[in-house]
Each structure stands twice: as structure tokens, then as C-alpha cells.
N, C-alpha and C positions, 0 to 999 in steps of 0.2 A: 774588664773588671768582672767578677765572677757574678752571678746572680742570686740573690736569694731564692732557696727552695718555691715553688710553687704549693701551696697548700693541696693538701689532696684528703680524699674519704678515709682513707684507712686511718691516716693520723689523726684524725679528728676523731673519728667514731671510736678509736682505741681507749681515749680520756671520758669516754662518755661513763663510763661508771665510779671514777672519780669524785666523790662525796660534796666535793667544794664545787664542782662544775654547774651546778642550779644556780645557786647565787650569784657565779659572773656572768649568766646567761641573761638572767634579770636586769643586769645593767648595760646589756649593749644597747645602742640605739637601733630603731628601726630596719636603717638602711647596711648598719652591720650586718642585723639577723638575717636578713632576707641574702646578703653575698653569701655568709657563713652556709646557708641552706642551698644556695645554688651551688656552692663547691661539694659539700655531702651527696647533694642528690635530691629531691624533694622525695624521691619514695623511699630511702634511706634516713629523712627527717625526724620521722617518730617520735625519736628519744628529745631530740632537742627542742624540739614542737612543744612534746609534754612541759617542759624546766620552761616555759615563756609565763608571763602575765596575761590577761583578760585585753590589756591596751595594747601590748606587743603582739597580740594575735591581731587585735583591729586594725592597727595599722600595715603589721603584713600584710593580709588576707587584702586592704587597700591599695597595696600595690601588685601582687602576683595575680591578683583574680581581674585583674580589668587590663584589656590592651588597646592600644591606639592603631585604628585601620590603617594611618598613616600618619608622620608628624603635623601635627599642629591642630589636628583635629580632635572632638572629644572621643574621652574612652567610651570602649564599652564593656560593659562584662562576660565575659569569657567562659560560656558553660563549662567547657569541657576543663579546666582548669579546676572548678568548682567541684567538679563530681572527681578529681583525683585527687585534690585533697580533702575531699569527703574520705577515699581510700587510706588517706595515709591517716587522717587520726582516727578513723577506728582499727587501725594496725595498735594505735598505743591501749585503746579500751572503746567501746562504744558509750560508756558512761564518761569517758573524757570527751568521747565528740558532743553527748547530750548538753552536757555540764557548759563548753564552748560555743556552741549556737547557742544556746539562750542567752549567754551574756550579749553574744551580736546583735541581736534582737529578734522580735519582731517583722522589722520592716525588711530587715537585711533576707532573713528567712524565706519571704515570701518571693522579694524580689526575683531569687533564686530559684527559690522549689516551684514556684509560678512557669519556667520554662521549661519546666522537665516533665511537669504533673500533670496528668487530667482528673480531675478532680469533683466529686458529684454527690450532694448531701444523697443519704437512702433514700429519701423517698421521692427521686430525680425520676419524671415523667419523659417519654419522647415520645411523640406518636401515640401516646397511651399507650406504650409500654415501660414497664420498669425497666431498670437497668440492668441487665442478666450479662453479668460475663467474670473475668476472672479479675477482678479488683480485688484488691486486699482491704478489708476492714480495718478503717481505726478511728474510733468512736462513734460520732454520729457521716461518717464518712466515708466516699469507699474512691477507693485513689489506686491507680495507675501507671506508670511512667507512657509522655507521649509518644508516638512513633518518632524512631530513630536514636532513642533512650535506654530500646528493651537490655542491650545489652548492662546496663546499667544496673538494674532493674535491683539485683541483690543486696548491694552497696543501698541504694537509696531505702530499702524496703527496711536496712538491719537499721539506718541513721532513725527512722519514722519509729521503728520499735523502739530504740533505746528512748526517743524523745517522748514517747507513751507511757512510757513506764515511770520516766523519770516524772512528767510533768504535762499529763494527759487535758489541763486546760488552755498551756502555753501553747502543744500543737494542735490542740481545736481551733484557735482564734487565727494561727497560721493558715490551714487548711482551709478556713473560712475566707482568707483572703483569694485563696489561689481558686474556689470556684466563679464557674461563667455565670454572667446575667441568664436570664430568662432566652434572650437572643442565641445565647452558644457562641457568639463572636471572638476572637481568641481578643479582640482588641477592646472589647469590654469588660476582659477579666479584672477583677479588684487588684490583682497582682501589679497590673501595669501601671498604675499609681504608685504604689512601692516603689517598682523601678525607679518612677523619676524622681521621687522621695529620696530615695539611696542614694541617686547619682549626685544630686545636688549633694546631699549631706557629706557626702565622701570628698567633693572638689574642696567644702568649706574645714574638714579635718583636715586634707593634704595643704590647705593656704597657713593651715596655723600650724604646722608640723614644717612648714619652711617651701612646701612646693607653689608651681606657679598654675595656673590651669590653663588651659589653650584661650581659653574665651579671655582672660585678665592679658596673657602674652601679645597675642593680635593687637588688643583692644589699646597696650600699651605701644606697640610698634605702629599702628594705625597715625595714634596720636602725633608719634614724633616725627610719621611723615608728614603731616599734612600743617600741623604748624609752621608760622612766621620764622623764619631764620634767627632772625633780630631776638622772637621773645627766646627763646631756645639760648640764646648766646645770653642773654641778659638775665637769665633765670637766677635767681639768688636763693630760691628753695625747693624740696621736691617737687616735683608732680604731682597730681591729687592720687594715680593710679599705686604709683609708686609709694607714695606717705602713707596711702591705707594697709599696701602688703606690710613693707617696715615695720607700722604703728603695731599691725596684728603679731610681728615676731617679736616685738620688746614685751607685749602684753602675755607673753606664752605664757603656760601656767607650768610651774614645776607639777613632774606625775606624781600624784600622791598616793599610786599603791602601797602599802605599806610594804612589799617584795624589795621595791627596788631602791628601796631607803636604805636596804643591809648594806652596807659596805660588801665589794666585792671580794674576795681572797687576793692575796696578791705574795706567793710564797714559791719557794720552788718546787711544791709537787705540783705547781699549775705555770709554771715556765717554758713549758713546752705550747700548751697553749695559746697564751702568752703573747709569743713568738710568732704563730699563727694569725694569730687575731690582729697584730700589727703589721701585717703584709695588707689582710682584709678591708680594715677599716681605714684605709684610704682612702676608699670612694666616701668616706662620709665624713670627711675634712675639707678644708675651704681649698678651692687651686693654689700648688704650688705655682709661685713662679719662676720663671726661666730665666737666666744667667742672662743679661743683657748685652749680648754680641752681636745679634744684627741693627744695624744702624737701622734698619727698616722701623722695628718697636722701640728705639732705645730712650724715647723722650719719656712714655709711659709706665715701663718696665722699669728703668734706671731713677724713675719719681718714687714710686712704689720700692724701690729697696731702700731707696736713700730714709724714705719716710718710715720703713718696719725699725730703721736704724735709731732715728732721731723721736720720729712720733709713734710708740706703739698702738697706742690707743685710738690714734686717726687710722694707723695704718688696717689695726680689726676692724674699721667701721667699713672701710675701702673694700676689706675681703668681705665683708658681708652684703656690700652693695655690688663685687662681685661675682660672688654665689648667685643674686637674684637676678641680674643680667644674665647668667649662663644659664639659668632656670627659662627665663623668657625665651632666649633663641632657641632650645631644646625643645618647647612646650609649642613655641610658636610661629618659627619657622617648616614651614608644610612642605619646601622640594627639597628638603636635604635633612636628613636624619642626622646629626649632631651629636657625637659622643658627650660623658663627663669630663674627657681629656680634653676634648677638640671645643667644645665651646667656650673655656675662658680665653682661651687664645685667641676665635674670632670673637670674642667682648673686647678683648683689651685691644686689637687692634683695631674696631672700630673708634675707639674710645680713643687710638691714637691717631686717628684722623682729626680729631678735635683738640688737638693738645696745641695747637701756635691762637686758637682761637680764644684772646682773653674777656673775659666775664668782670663781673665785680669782685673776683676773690683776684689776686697775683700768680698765689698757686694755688689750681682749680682741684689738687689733692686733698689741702687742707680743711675745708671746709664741706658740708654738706651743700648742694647735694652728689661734689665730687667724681666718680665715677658714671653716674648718672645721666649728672649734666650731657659731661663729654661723651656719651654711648648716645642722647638723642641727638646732639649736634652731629655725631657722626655718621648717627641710621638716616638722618634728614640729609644727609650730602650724599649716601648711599644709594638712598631713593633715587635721585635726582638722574642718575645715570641711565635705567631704562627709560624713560622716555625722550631723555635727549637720541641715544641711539638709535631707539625706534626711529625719531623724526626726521634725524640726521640719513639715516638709510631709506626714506620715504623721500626725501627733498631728491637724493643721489638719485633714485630711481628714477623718477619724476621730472626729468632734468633734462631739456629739450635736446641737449648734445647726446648723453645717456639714449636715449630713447632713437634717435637717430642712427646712434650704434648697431641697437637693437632692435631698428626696424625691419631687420627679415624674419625676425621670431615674434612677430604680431599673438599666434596661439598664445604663446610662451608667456608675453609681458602680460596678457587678458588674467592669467591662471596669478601670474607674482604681483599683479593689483590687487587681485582680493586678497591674498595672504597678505600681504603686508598693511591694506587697510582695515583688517583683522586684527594684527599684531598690535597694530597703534590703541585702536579701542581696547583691546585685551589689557594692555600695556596700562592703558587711562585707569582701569577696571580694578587694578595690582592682582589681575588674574594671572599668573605664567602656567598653565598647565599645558598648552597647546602652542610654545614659542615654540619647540625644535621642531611639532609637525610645519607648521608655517615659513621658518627657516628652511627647512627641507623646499621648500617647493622656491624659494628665493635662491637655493644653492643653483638653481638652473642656469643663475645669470651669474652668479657671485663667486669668486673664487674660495677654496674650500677653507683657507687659512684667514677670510674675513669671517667666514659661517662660524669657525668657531670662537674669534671675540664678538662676535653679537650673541653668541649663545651667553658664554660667559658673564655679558655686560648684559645684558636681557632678561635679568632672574632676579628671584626674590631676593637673592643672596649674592649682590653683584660680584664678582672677582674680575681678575685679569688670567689670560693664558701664562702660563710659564714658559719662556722663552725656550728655542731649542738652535743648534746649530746643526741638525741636520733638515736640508732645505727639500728632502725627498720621504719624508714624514712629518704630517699632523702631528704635534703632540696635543692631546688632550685634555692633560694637566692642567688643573686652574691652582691661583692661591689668592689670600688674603688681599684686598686693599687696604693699604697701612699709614699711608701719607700720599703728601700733596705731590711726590714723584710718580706714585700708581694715576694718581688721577691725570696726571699730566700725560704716561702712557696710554692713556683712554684718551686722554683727548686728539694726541698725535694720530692715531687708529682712526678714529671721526675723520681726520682732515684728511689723511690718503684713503677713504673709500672710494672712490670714484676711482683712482686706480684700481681697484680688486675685483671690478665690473668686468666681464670678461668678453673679450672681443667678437 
């Protein structure tokens, strides 16, 4: 089947003078604009930058300007990101960048200009001397960019002019934050308050905007390991973690810029657009699901159609309960980076781990907290696999026939003791960052096709190896655990380790 066109800059940028194109710009969501502008180009944005609202800039700027060191961890903000789109809206005007920082605020300002600036009221003392060098004046201030910034330097210097001209009290009270104490300390600056100011305020706008934050995802994934089996199965209503995210999406407020009230256009000089914009804005629709053909998912998949069929309204609640499961494993999962493709797929199959487990509803679809439920029942039976493994390959070790085998490699077993009495506490810990060094040093005694189902089964994100028929290749492939046939392949693996011990 042929493919739909790939959106691309030229066609996009072609409609930008299009009279009607401001007002459907105004009603995209968030996570449209931000694709729409990675398909242009951010330094080709300009035009489209300019047609946004005041609240569609904040929550952009919410997501492009902050990155994650790694999954599951918190953001941080992203100078250098900051200081290009500093370049791209004063490509539209520097009175459009004035005009857009101050709606951001304040704190947001500071936060930023605080890592780029050094910053020193006139009449700043050092040594008894004044401050003699090439700072630029702006008001009672004289400011700099810090080393490693200089290139920068013109960009920031044209943003601070326009923000003087416009509104010479707004950037005194900024620049007021961004100087040092009396100390000089960069970690006494009034800025780095801001920071954490910003950071929190940002995690609490992305929770009501529909995101999950890594501290809410852990903290949610924590819980539904360490929980009773029994209450998990018995659960007849949300979570408290989960009730509060939900509570906070029903409570959204419609945006009440008055922009985004106009009715969009919707005629054929803007069909080509259109057309565009409905390839794009599918990253910000609920997951589709998949045709239910492998018996692997069919119990959950084949629930879920039958219910969009019979129950609409259960069935949106389901997609929205979801959404906030693929948000959690994206947000919260730390060894494996997790597409918007790839993690409703690993939700609903964990979620079909728990589907033969019945509760007080008959069908655990129907009711709240439905997909839920069956996502903690099944991250609690997911847990549960590293540390049987770990233990199960510490007992095999440990095992006076075992050890007898390998009594001429005395060195050898001294070195796979610690590691693997490593592994176990790591394991106890739900730390995996250092299972495959540790396995490494266990491959010494273990044949290489156990090494890679305790990799596999040893992570945050249990799987199973994908089977191969060529017996002179490792495949490396892992996939989903789906049901009680994957667990039973785990468990078969446990019971012949002691064969994979190598002679």
C-alpha cells in the first residue's frame, strides 16, 4: 500500500502567507505545534512562532527547552536550546521576543539569563576596585555573558536591548535576580531559586496539560511493586497516585485566550494544509490499537475492540487510562528509552499479563479502575522476575555439585561471588544499572545463551529472548512479556540453569 506523503518545509512554509493560516494555528494543541515546528525546522519557525498565543509559547518553550540526561530521570533545562530560540524570535522582531518573555515571566527569565549572565549592580566592589571592563550597561547594571557564552553574546545583548526599551522596570527586577551575593558563589545567586521555582512549576503545568513527571511515574511504579498481590487484585478503585493525575485531567480548564475561541478555517484554500496537519497530529491522539492477531495480546486487544464497539464511553475512559500508562513507562522507566509507538504496546501487554486474574468487576474493562488495575497486577508480577532470577543463579552457583565442577577455577569463582552477591543486593535495591557489568564477569562460568536471558529477565523492564533457530548465533532480541505462556518460558530457563554452567 502506497504511503502518505511525508510532510516536509517547503510545503508547509509555501501556506505561510495564507491569510486564514494564524487562526488554525491558534487551535492546534501543544504537542501538534511542537511536531509541526520539528518538521519546518526550528530556525525556519519564525512565521509560525509569530501566529502562536502567549500559552502555546509556554507550553512549547515547556517542552523543547528542557531535556532528560536519561529516561526516567528529571529534566533539565537546556541552555543552548534557550539561546536558539532566543535567535529564531528575534528573526520575527525583537519587539516579538520583548513582548514573549515577559508574558513567560519573571521567574522563567531569570532562571535562564541567570546561566548565561554575569551580572554586577555599578557600584560592585572587588578588592576595592570597581568593576572596569567591557559590560554593557542596562540601567542600574552592567552584564556580560559568562565564559563560554561569548559567542552568543550579540543575540543576548539585542534580547536585553529590546527588553529595555520595551519595559526597563520588568528587566531591572530580572537582572536583580541574576546578581551574586556579596560571596560571588555562582550557587548563591538569587537566580538558582528561580531554577527550582521554574522546575517545579513546569512539572505542575505538564501534569495538567496531560504529562506524567518522572518523580509521579517511579513513585507510581514503586508502589505497584511493593504492594500485597491480594490488595492489587482486589482493588475496586484507583490508586491514590493515579486518582490525583486523572482528578487533575477532568478538572483542566478550557484555554480562555480569546485567539483560540475563533473557530478555525476549514475550506479549501487551507486543504492542503489540512492534509498535513492530519499525518502530524497523530502523535497527539490516544494509541491506536492493533488488529488482534497474535493470540499472545488477544485477550486485552480483542476486550478493547469489542468494548469501542458495544461501550464507547468505557471504551474513551480505557484510552485515556491508556495514555497515562504510556506516559508513566516513558517518564518512568530509566534503562530503556520508550517511544509514543512502542509504549502503549508495552502497557497493554503488561496489562495482559493480568487479564485471567479476576477482581470484583467480571469484566475488569468495564469499570474503573480497568486498565489500571490490570497494568499494577501486572508491573507486580513483572517485578517479581528479577529477583527470583537473581536468586535462582546464586543458589545454581552456590551449589556444592556446581562448585565441585568448578573447583579448578578457585580465582575464577572468588571474582563470580562478588558479582553475583552484587547482583542480588542491586537487584533487592531495583537498581539495574551495573546487571550486564556483573553478568559479564558470571559469563566466565555461564554459557553465553543463559547470559543473555538473565540479562533479559534482570531489568527494569523484564522481557524474554526471542527465540532463534540458528544455534551458532546469540540473538539478542528481547520482546514483551504477554501472558502466563512468557512466564512459564522464564520459568522453564530457571529450571535448566544448572545446565548452562559450563564444564
Amino acid at each position: 500500500m502506497p504511503r502518505d506523503p511525508v510532510p516536509t518545509a517547503p510545503n508547509l512554509l509555501s501556506l505561510a502567507d495564507n491569510p486564514k493560516l494564524p487562526a488554525l494555528v491558534k487551535k492546534l494543541p501543544h504537542p501538534v505545534l511542537a511536531k509541526l515546528i520539528g518538521v519546518v525546522g526550528v530556525e525556519d519557525a519564525a512565521p509560525l512562532v509569530a501566529m502562536t498565543t502567549p500559552q502555546q509559547m509556554r507550553a512549547l518553550f515547556d517542552d523543547v527547552l528542557w531535556e532528560n540526561p536519561s529516561p526516567g530521570l528529571p529534566a533539565r533545562f537546556s541552555v543552548g536550546e534557550f539561546l536558539r530560540w532566543l535567535e529564531v524570535l528575534n528573526e520575527e522582531s525583537v519587539a516579538f521576543t520583548a513582548e514573549r518573555l515577559q508574558t513567560l515571566g519573571e521567574q522563567f527569565l531569570s532562571a535562564a539569563l541567570g546561566q548565561i549572565l554575569d551580572v554586577h549592580g555599578k557600584d560592585a566592589q572587588f578588592g576595592g576596585n570597581a568593576v572596569l571592563d567591557d559590560r554593557e550597561d542596562f540601567g542600574d547594571f552592567l552584564v556580560r555573558t559568562l565564559p563560554g557564552y561569548d559567542d552568543h553574546w550579540d543575540t543576548v545583548r539585542t534580547t536585553l536591548s529590546g527588553l529595555h526599551h520595551d519595559n526597563p522596570r520588568f528587566l531591572d527586577r530580572v537582572l536583580r535576580r541574576c546578581t551574586p551575593s556579596w560571596t560571588g558563589f555562582a550557587s548563591e545567586r538569587p537566580y538558582a531559586l528561580a531554577s527550582v521555582d521554574e522546575s517545579g512549576d513546569r512539572d505542575i503545568r505538564r501534569e495538567q496539560a496531560g504529562f506524567v513527571s518522572a518523580e509521579t511515574a517511579r513513585a507510581f511504579l514503586a508502589e505497584a511493586r511493593v504492594a500485597p498481590f491480594a490488595t492489587l487484585v482486589e482493588s475496586e478503585g484507583y490508586d491514590p497516585i493515579s486518582a490525583r493525575y486523572l482528578a487533575t485531567q477532568t478538572r483542566r480548564a478550557v484555554d480562555t485566550d480569546p485567539a483560540t475561541k475563533t473557530d478555525a478555517p476549514n475550506d479549501d484554500e487551507l486543504s492542503d494544509l489540512l492534509a498535513i496537519l492530519s499525518q502530524v497530529e497523530g502523535i497527539a491522539r490516544a494509541p491506536q490499537l492493533l488488529a488482534p492477531g497474535e493470540t499472545r495480546t488477544r485477550t486485552i486487544r480483542t476486550g478493547l475492540a469489542d468494548l469501542e464497539r458495544d461501550r464507547p464511553v468505557e471504551f474513551a475512559t480505557r484510552m485515556g487510562e491508556l495514555v497515562y500508562l504510556s506516559n508513566v513507562l516513558m517518564a518512568g522507566v530509566s534503562s530503556i528509552k520508550l517511544s509514543e509507538a512502542e509504549a502503549p504496546n508495552v502497557a497493554l501487554a503488561i496489562c495482559n499479563l493480568a487479564a485471567g486474574q479476576r477482581g470484583p468487576s467480571d469484566n475488569p474493562l468495564t469499570n474503573p479502575p480497568g486498565l489500571i488495575r490490570l497494568f499494577r497486577i501486572g508491573w507486580h508480577t513483572l517485578c517479581r522476575l528479577p529477583p527470583l532470577a537473581a536468586r535462582r543463579l546464586v543458589d545454581v552457583l552456590r551449589d556444592s555439585a556446581i562448585r565441585e565442577r568448578l573447583g579448578t577455577r578457585a580465582w575464577i569463582l572468588s571474582e563470580v561471588d562478588v558479582a553475583i552477591a552484587d547482583l542480588v543486593n542491586r537487584v533487592d535495591l531495583g537498581v539495574f544499572d551495573d546487571v550486564e557489568e556483573s553478568l559479564g564477569i558470571v559469563s566466565l562460568v555461564v554459557e553465553a545463551e543463559a547470559i543473555q536471558w538473565l540479562k533479559a529477565l534482570i531489568a527494569e523492564l523484564p522481557r524474554v529472548p526471542v527465540p532463534t533457530d540458528d544455534s551458532e548465533h546469540i540473538d539478542t532480541r528481547t520482546r514483551d512479556i504477554q501472558n502466563a505462556d512468557d512466564l512459564a518460558l522464564a520459568e522453564r530457563f530457571l529450571a535448566r540453569l544448572p545446565e548452562q554452567v559450563k564444564s
